[in-house]
C-alpha positions in Angstrom: -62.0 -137.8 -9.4 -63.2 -135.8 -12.4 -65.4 -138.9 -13.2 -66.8 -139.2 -9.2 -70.7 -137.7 -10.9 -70.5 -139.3 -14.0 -70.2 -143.4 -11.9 -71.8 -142.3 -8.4 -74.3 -144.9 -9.0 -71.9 -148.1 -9.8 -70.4 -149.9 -6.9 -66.8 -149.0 -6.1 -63.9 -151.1 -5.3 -62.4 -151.4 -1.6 -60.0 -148.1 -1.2 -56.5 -148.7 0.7 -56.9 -147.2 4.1 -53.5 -145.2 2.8 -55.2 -143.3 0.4 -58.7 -142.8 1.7 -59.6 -142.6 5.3 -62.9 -142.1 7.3 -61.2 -138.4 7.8 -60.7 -137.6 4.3 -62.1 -134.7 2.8 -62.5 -133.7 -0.7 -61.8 -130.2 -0.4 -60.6 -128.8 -3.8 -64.0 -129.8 -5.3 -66.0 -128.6 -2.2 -67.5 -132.2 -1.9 -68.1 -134.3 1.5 -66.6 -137.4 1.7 -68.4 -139.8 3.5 -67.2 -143.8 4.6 -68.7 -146.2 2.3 -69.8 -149.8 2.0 -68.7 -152.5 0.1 -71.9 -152.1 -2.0 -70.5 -148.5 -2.5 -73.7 -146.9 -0.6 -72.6 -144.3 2.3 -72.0 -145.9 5.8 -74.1 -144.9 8.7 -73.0 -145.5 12.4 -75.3 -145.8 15.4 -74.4 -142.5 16.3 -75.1 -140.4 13.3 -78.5 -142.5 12.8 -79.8 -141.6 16.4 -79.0 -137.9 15.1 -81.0 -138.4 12.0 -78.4 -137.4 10.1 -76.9 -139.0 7.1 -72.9 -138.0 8.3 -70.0 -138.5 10.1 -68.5 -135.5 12.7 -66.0 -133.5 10.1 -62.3 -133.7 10.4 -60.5 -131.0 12.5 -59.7 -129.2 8.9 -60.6 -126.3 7.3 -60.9 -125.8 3.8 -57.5 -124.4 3.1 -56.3 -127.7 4.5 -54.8 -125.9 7.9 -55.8 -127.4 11.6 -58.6 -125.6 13.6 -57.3 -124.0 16.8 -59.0 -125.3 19.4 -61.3 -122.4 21.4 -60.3 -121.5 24.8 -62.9 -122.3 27.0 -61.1 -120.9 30.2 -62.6 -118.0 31.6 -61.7 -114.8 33.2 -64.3 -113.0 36.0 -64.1 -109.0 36.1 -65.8 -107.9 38.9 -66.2 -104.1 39.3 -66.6 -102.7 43.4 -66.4 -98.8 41.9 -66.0 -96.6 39.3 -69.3 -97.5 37.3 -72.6 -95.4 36.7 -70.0 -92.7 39.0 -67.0 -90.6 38.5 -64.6 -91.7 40.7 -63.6 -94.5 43.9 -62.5 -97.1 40.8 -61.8 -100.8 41.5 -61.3 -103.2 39.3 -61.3 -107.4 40.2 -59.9 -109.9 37.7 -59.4 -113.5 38.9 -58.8 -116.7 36.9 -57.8 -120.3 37.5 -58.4 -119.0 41.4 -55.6 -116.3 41.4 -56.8 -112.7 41.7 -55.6 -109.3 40.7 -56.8 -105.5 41.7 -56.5 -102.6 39.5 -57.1 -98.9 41.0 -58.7 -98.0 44.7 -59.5 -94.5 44.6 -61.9 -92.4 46.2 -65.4 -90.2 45.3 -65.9 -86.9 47.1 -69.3 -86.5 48.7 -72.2 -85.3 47.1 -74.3 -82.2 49.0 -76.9 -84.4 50.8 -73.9 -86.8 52.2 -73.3 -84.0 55.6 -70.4 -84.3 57.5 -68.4 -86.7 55.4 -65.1 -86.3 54.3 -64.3 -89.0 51.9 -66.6 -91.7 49.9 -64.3 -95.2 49.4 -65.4 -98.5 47.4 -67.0 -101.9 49.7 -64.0 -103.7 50.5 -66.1 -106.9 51.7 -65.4 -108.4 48.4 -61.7 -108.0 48.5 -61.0 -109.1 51.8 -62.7 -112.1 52.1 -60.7 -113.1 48.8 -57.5 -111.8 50.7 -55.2 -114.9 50.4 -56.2 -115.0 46.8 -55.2 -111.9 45.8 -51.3 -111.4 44.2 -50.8 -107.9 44.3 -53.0 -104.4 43.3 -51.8 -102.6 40.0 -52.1 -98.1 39.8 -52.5 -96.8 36.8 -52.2 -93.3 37.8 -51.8 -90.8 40.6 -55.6 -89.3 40.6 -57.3 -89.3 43.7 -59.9 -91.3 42.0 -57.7 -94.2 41.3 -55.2 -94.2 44.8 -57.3 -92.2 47.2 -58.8 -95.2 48.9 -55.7 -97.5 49.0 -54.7 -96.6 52.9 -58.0 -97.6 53.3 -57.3 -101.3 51.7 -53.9 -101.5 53.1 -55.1 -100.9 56.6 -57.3 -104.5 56.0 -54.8 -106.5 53.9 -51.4 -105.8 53.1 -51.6 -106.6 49.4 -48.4 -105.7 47.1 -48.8 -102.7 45.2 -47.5 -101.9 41.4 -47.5 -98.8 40.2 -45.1 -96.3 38.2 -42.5 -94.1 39.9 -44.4 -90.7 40.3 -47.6 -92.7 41.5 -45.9 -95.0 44.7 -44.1 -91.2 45.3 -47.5 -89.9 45.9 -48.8 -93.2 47.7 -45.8 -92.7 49.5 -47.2 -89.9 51.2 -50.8 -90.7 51.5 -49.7 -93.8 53.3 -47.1 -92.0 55.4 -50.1 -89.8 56.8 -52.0 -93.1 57.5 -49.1 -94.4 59.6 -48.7 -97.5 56.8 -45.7 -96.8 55.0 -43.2 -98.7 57.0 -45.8 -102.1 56.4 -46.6 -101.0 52.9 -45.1 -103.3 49.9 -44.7 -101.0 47.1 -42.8 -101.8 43.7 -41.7 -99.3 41.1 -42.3 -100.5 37.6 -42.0 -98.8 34.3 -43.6 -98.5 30.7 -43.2 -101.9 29.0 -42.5 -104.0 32.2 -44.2 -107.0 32.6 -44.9 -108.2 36.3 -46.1 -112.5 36.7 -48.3 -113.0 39.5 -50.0 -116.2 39.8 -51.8 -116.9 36.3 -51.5 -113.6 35.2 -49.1 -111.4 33.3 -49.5 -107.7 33.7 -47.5 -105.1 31.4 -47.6 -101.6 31.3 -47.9 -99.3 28.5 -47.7 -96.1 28.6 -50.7 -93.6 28.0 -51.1 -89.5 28.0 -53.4 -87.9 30.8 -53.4 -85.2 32.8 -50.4 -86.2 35.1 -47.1 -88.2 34.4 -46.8 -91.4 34.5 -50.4 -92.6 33.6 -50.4 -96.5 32.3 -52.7 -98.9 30.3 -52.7 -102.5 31.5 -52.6 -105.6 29.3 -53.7 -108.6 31.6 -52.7 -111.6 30.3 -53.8 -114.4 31.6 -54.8 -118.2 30.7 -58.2 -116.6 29.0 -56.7 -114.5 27.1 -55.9 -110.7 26.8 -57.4 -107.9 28.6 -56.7 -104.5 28.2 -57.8 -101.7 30.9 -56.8 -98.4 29.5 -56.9 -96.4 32.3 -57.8 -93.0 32.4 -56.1 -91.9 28.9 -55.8 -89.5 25.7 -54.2 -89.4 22.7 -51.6 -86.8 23.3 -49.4 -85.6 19.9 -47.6 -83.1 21.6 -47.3 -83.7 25.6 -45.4 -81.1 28.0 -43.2 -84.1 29.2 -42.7 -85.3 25.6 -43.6 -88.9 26.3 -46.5 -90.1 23.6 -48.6 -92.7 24.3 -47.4 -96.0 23.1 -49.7 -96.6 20.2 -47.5 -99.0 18.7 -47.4 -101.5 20.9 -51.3 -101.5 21.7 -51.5 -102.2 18.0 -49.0 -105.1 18.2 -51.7 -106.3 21.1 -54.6 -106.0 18.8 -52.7 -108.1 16.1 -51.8 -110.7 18.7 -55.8 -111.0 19.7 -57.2 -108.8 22.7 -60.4 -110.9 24.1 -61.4 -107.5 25.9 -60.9 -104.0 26.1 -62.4 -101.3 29.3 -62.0 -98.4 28.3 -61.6 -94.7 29.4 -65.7 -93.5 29.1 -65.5 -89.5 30.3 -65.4 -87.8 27.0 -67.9 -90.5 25.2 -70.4 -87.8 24.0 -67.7 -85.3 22.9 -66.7 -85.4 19.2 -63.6 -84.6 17.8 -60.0 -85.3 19.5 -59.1 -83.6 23.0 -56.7 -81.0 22.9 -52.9 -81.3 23.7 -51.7 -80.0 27.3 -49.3 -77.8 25.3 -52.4 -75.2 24.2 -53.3 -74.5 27.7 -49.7 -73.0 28.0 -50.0 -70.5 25.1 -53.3 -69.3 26.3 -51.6 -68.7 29.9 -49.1 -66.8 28.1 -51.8 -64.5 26.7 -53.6 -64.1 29.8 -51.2 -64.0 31.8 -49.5 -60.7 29.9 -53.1 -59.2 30.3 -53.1 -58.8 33.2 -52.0 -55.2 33.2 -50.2 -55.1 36.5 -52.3 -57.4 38.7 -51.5 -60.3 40.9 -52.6 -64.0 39.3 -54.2 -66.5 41.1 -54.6 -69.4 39.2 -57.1 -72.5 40.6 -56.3 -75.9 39.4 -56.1 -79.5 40.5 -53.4 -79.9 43.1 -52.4 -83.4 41.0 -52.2 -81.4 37.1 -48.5 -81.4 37.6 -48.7 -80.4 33.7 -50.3 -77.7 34.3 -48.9 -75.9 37.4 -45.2 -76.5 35.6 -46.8 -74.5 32.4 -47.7 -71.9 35.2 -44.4 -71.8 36.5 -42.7 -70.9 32.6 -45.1 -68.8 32.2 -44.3 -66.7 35.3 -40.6 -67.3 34.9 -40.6 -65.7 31.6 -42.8 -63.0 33.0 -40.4 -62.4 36.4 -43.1 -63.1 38.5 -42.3 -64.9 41.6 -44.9 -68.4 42.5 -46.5 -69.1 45.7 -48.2 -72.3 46.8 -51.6 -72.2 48.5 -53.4 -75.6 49.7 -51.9 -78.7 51.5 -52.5 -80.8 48.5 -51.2 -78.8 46.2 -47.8 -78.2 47.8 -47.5 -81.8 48.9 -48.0 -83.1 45.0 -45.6 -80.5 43.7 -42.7 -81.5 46.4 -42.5 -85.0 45.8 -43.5 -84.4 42.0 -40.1 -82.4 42.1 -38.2 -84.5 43.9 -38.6 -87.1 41.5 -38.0 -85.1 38.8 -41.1 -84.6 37.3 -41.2 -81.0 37.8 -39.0 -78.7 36.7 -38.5 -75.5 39.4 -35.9 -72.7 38.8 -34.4 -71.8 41.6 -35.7 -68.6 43.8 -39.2 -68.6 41.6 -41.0 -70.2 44.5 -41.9 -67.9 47.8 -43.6 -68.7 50.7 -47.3 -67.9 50.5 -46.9 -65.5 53.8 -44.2 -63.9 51.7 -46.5 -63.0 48.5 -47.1 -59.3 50.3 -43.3 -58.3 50.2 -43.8 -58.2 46.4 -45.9 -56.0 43.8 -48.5 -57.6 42.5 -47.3 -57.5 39.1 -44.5 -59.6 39.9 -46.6 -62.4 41.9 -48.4 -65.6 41.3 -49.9 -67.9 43.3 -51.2 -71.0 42.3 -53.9 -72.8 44.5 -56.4 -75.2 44.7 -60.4 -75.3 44.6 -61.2 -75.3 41.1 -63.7 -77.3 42.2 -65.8 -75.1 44.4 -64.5 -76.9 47.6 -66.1 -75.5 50.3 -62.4 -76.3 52.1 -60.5 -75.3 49.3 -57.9 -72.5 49.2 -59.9 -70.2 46.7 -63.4 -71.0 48.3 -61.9 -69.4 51.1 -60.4 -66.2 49.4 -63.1 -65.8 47.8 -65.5 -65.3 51.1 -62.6 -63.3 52.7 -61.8 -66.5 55.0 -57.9 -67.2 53.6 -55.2 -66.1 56.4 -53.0 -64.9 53.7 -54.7 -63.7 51.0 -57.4 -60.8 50.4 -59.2 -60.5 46.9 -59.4 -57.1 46.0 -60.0 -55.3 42.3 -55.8 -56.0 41.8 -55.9 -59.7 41.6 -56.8 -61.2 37.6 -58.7 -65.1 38.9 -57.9 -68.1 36.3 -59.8 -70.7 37.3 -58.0 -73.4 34.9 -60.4 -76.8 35.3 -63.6 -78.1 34.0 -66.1 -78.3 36.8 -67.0 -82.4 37.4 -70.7 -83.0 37.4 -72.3 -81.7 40.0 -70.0 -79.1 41.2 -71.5 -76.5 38.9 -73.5 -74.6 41.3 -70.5 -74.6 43.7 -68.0 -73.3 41.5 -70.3 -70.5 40.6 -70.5 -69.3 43.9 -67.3 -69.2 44.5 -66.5 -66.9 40.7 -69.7 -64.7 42.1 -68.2 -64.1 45.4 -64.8 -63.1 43.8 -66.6 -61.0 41.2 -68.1 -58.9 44.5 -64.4 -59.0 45.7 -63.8 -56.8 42.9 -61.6 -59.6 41.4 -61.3 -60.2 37.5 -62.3 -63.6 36.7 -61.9 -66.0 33.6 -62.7 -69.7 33.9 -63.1 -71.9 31.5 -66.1 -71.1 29.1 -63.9 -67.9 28.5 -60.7 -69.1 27.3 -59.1 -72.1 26.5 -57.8 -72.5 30.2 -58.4 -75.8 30.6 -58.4 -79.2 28.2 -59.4 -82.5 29.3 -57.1 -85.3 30.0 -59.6 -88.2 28.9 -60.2 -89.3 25.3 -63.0 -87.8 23.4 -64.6 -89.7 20.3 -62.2 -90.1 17.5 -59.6 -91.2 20.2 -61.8 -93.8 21.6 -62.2 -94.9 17.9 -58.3 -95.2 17.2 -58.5 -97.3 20.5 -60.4 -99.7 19.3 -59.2 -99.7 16.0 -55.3 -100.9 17.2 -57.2 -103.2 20.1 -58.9 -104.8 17.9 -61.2 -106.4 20.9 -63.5 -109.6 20.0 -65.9 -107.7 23.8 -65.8 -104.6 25.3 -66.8 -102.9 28.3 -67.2 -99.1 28.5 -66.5 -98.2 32.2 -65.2 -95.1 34.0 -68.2 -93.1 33.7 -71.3 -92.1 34.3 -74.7 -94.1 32.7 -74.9 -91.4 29.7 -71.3 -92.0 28.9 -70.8 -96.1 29.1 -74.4 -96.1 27.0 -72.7 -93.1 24.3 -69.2 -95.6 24.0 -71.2 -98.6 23.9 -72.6 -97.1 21.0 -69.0 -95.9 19.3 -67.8 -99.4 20.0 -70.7 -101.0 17.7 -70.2 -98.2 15.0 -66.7 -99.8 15.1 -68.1 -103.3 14.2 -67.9 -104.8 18.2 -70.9 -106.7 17.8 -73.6 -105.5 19.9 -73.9 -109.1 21.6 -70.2 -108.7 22.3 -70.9 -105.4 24.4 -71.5 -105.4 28.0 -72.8 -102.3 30.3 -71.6 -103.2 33.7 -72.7 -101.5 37.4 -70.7 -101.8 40.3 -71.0 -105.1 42.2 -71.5 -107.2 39.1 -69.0 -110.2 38.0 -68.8 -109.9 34.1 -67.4 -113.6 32.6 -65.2 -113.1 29.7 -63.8 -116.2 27.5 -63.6 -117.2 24.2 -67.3 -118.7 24.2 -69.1 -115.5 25.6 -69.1 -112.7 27.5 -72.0 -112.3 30.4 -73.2 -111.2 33.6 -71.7 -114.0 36.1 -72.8 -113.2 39.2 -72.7 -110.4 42.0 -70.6 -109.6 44.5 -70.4 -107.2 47.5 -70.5 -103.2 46.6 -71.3 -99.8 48.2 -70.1 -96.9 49.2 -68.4 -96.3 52.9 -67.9 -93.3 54.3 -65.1 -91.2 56.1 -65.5 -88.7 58.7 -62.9 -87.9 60.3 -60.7 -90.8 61.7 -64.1 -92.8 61.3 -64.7 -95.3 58.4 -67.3 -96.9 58.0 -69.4 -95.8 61.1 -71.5 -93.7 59.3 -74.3 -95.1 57.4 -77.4 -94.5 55.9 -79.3 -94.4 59.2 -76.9 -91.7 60.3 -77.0 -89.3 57.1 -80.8 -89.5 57.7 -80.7 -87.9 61.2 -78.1 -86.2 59.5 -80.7 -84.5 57.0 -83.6 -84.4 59.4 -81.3 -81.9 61.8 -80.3 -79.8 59.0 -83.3 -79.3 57.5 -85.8 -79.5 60.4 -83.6 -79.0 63.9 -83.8 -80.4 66.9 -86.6 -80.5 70.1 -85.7 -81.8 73.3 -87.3 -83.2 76.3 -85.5 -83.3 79.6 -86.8 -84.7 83.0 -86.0 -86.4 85.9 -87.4 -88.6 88.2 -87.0 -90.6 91.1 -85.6 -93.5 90.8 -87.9 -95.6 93.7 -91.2 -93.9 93.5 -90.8 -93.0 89.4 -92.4 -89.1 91.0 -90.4 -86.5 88.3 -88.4 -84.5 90.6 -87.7 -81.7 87.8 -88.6 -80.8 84.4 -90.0 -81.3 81.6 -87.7 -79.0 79.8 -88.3 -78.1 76.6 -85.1 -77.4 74.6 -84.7 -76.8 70.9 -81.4 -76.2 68.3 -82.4 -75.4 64.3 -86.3 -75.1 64.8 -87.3 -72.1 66.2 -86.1 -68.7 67.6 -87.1 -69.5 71.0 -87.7 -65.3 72.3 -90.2 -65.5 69.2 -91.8 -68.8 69.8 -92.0 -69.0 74.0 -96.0 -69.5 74.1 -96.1 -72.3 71.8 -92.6 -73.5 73.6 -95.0 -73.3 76.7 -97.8 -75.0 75.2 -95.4 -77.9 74.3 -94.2 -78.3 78.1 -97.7 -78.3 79.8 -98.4 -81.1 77.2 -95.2 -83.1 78.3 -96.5 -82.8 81.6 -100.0 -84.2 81.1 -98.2 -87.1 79.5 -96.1 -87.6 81.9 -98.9 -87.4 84.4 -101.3 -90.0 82.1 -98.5 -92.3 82.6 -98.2 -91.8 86.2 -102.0 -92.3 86.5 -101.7 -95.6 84.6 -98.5 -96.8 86.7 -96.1 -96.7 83.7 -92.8 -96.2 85.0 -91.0 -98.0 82.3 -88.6 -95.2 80.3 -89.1 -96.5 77.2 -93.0 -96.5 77.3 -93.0 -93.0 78.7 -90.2 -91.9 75.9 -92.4 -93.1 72.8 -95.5 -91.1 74.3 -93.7 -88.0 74.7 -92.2 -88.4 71.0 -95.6 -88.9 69.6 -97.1 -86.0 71.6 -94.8 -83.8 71.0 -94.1 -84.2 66.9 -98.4 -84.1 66.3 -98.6 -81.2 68.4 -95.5 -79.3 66.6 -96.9 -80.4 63.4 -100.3 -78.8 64.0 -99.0 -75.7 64.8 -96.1 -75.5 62.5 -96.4 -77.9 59.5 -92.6 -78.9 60.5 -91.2 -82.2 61.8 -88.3 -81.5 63.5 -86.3 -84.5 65.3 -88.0 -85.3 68.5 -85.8 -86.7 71.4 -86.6 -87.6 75.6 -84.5 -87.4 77.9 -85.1 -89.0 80.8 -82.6 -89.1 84.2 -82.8 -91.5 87.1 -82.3 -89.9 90.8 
C-alpha cells in the first residue's frame, strides 16, 4: 500500500475477491477505492456514467470503520387546537403511524369585548372527527388553563384520561358538576410511570410549578422522542419538597430527544424565577405588620402552595383562616383530602363566622387576584360581599401577578379598596408573589439536558414564543430547526425535517351559561352594537286580511336615549314610521319583510341625522 502512488500508472494483477471487494475502502490513508479493470484503469458502470460521475455509491461505513445508522424517516404530526399566540385553553395533538394522543384541554377567560360569556374552550372539530383514533388524553397539571375545558371534550367523546393524583382529584370535581363522572375513564399515574397506547409511550417526569403534581411528558413513539414540558420551573427549594427531576431529562437528552415544546411565559425575563419558599418569609413580615388588622389575602384559588404558606403563617400568628370563593374552597377540600395540604385542626372557620373574632386574630383568604368582576374581592371591594365589609381595619395582600390584560381590572378593584379605607400591598410592593413558569436561565438549563435536534416554543403569547425562539438558537438549535407554530397548524417532525404539514380545524367556542357553542361571532356583534349604541323598537299591528294597521307604530327604546328628554324627536321618529307604513300601503306592499327593511332604513338615517348614533334598529310587526 505504501507503494499504491509510486506504481498507479502500471497495470495491476487480478485481486482475490477475499481481499478486495467492490465495497472496500481505504480508510487509514483517506483514499477511495474504486473497482478496477483488468488493464488496471477504474471501472465505470452504466449507472455512475449516466451520473457523470467517475464512482461507485460508498459503502455503508464511516471512517472509523463503524456502520451508519440508518435515519428514521417515520414521522410524527403535532397539531396544536389552543394554547398558541394566547395564554391559556391549551391542546396539544400528536399522532403517528395512525394512532393519536391529546395532551392538556383547558380553558381561556374572556376578554372585555367577548359580553356575556362565561368561559372561552379550544375547536373540538379536530378531535372528534379523529375520535376512534384517539388512545387516551394526558394532564400535565391542575390549572384551569390545562383541565378547564375537558367536560367539554368528555361530553363529545369519552376518551381515557391520564393524569397525576391531585389533577384527576380536581377533574374529579369539575366533571362531577358536569354530571360526567360516573362515564368518565380516569387513571392515576405517577412521576416516572410510563403508560403504552397504541405507537406511543408516554412517561411522566416530574416538574416544579405553582401547584403539586405538575408533569413533563416524554412521548415516545416510532419517530422518536418528544418532550412537552408543561407549564414548569426550576424549583431548588419547593414547599412540598419534591425537585423537579433534572436527572432523568438529562438521561433523555443523552438517549436523543427529536423535539422539545417548551414552557414560553417567562421568555423575556432574565435571570431564574424565584422559589415558592420566599413568598412565605415575606408573608411572615407582612403579615406581623399588620398592627392589629384583619388580613385578606387574594390569590389563585388553584396556588395550593401558597394558601398552605398562608395557613403557617397564620397558625404561628394565632390567627384563625376563613375561605371566601367557591373555587377556592373546592380546590383546598379535595387538595386536603388527598393530602396535599396540610390543615391544623380548628384554624379554619366559616367565612359567616369571621365576625365572632377580633380582627387581629382573623384571616381570610379569597379569590379575585385577577380583577374578576365575579370574584370574592371584586365584590368587597365595591361593598357587594354578603359577609365581608372593607373598612380602614383590614391590611389587603393581593399575592398574584396580574395576566395580560387584566391590568386595568385589578386596578380598580386596589382603588376601590383604597376608598374603603383598606391598606393595600400587591405585588409591585413586596415580594408577594413569584411566578411558577421558567424564566431565561431555566429555559437554557432545559435545553441544555434535552439536548433537542427541533424545538417549538409554545405556551405563550407572540412576543414570548419569538423571545425563546431566540434563546433556543443562542443555545445552538439551529435556526432551521426552530418552528413558530399558531393554533390550527399540523407541525411534521422526523428525522429528515421539521415543517409546517398542514392545517386543521381551530377556534375559539364560547360558554354562556349551560350554552356552548351557540354563541358566535354574529351574536357578540349584536352583543356590542346594544351595549354601546342601545336598542329602538318598532311595534305595529295589522290586520291580517286587509294588511290596514290596526294599532301602532310604537316607538320603544332600551340604551339610547332618556326618553322624558328626547319625546319630540321620539315623536318625529313615529310620524315617520307611519308615512312608511302608509307608502307601502299606497303601493300594495303587504309583505312583512318588505315593510320591515323600509322601516329599518327609515328609522337608522333619520336617528343618524339627528344624533350621529346607530343604535340597533328592530320591527316588529303582529298579525290580527
Amino acid at each position: 500500500m505504501a507503494n499504491l502512488k509510486k506504481n498507479e500508472n502500471k497495470p495491476k494483477a487480478p485481486q482475490n475477491k477475499t481481499k478486495r471487494k467492490a465495497s472496500d475502502t481505504v480508510a487509514a490513508q483517506g483514499k477511495k477505492s474504486y473497482p478496477r479493470n483488468s488493464d488496471g484503469k477504474k471501472k465505470t458502470t452504466q449507472k455512475t456514467q449516466s451520473k457523470g460521475k467517475n464512482y461507485t455509491r460508498k459503502p455503508s461505513q464511516n471512517q472509523k470503520g463503524k456502520k451508519r445508522t440508518k435515519k428514521n424517516n417515520i414521522p410524527i404530526n403535532i397539531s396544536f387546537l389552543g394554547g398558541l399566540n394566547e395564554v391559556g385553553k391549551n391542546m396539544t395533538l400528536y399522532e403517528c403511524q395512525g394512532d393519536m394522543i391529546l395532551v392538556d384541554c383547558g380553558l381561556a377567560f374572556p376578554d372585555p369585548d367577548m359580553l356575556g360569556v362565561d368561559l372561552v374552550i379550544p375547536d373540538f372539530t379536530y378531535a372528534v372527527q379523529n375520535a376512534d383514533k384517539i388512545k387516551g388524553i394526558f394532564i400535565t397539571h391542575g390549572h384551569e388553563d390545562h383541565i378547564g375545558g375537558l367536560a367539554y371534550l368528555l361530553k363529545e367523546m369519552n376518551v381515557p384520561a391520564y393524569s397525576t393524583r391531585l389533577t384527576i382529584g380536581l377533574i374529579e370535581g369539575k366533571l362531577k358538576e358536569h354530571k360526567l363522572l360516573d362515564k368518565a375513564k380516569l387513571n392515576v399515574v405517577n412521576p416516572g410511570d410510563k403508560v403504552n397506547l397504541g405507537c406511543f409511550e408516554v412517561e411522566l417526569i416530574h416538574v416544579n410549578h405553582s401547584i403539586p403534581d405538575a408533569v413533563a411528558l416524554a412521548i415516545k413513539s416510532p419517530a422518536g422522542v418528544v418532550i412537552q414540558t408543561g407549564d414548569f420551573k426550576i424549583d431548588t427549594t419547593p414547599i412540598d419538597g419534591g425537585v423537579i427531576d433534572l436527572p432523568r431529562l438529562g438521561e433523555l437528552g443523552n438517549e436523543g430527544v427529536l423535539c422539545l415544546l417548551s414552557d414560553s411565559t417567562n421568555a423575556a425575563k432574565p435571570g431564574f424565577t424565584e422559589s415558592e419558599s420566599k413568598v412565605g418569609e415575606t408573608f411572615g413580615t407582612l403579615f406581623a405588620k399588620a398592627n392589629g388588622k384583619r388580613l385578606i389575602v387574594a390569590t389563585f384559588a388553584s396556588n395550593i402552595h401558597r394558601v398552605q404558606q398562608i395557613i403557617d403563617t397564620a397558625e404561628k400568628l394565632g390567627r384563625k383562616v376563613a375561605l371566601s370563593g367557591r373555587s377556592l374552597e373546592n380546590v383546598v377540600t379535595i387538595a386536603a383530602e388527598l393530602g396535599y395540604i396540610k390543615i391544623p385542626d380548628g384554624i379554619l372557620v366559616g367565612i359567616d363566622q369571621i365576625n365572632r373574632y377580633p380582627s387581629d386574630k382573623m384571616v381570610v383568604v379569597t379569590t379575585g387576584s385577577q380583577g374578576e368582576p365575579m370574584s370574592a374581592l371584586y365584590r368587597m371591594a365595591f361593598s357587594e360581599h354578603r359577609k365581608v365589609d372593607i373598612g380602614p381595619n383590614d391590611y389587603v395582600i393581593i399575592s398574584a401577578t396580574p395576566i395580560p390584560g387584566n391590568e386595568k381590572m385589578v386596578g380598580k378593584v386596589v382603588d376601590e379598596l383604597l376608598k374603603q379605607g383598606a391598606e393595600v400591598v400587591y405585588e409591585r410592593m413586596y415580594e408577594v408573589h413569584v411566578s411558577g413558569h421558567a424564566c431565561q436561565e431555566e429555559l437554557k438549563i432545559m435545553m441544555s439536558l434535552t439536548k433537542p435536534k427541533y424545538f417549538i416554543p409554545v405556551h405563550g403569547e407572540q412576543k414570548h414564543l419569538r423571545k425563546h425562539a431566540s434563546l433556543a438558537s443562542s443555545m445552538g438549535i439551529e435556526p432551521s430547526n426552530i418552528i413558530i407554530a399558531d393554533n390550527g397548524k399540523t407541525i411534521e417532525v422526523s428525522e429528515n425535517a421539521i415543517k409546517v404539514a398542514g392545517e386543521v380545524t381551530s377556534g375559539m367556542v364560547f360558554v354562556d351559561g349551560t350554552g356552548v357553542g351557540d354563541v358566535g361571532s354574529v351574536v357578540l356583534r349584536d352583543r356590542t352594537k346594544l351595549a354601546e349604541d342601545g336598542i329602538v323598537i318598532i311595534v305595529l299591528s295589522m290586520d291580517g286580511a286587509t294588511g290596514d294597521v290596526i294599532s301602532g307604530p310604537e316607538v320603544i327604546t332600551r340604551g339610547f336615549v332618556y326618553v322624558r328628554e328626547s319625546e319630540q324627536m321620539l315623536d318625529q321618529t313615529r310620524r315617520l314610521c307611519e308615512d312608511v307604513v302608509a307608502d307601502c300601503m299606497y303601493d300594495r306592499i303587504t309583505d312583512h319583510g318588505t315593510i320591515k327593511n323600509r322601516l329599518r332604513d327609515a328609522v337608522s338615517k333619520h336617528i343618524y341625522q339627528t344624533t350621529r348614533r346607530s343604535p340597533m334598529v328592530l320591527p316588529i310587526i303582529m298579525e290580527v
